[in-house]
N, C-alpha and C positions, 0 to 999 in steps of 0.2 A: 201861545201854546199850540193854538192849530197849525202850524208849520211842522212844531215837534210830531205831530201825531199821524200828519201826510205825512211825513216823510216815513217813520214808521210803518205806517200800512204797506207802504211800496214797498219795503224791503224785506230781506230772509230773516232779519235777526226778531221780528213779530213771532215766527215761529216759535223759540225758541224760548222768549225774553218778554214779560208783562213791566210796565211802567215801575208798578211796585220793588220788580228785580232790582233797577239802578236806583232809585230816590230813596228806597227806604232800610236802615240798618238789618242788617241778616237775622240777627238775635234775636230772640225770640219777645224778649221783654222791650225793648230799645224800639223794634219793631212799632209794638203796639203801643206804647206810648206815642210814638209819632201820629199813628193813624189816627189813635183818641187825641190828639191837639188839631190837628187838620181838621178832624171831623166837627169840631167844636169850634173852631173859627167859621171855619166853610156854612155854618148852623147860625149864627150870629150873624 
């Protein structure tokens, strides 16, 4: 993942665009449902 995150930094679209904007569904529900399973794996 540290490749994905250099290369990130280096560029324009950091300005604009958080990690969150592409990996995670726009909806609001769908959303946070993802974030509440990552976060609970990532805990484990």
């Amino acid at each position: 993942m540290k490749p994905h995150f250099d290369g990130w930094v280096k560029s324009s679209h950091r300005a604009v665009a958080t990690c969150n904007d592409c990996y995670t569904p726009h909806a609001l529900i769908p959303k946070y449902l993802v974030k509440a399973e990552n976060g609970f794996w990532h805990s484990f």
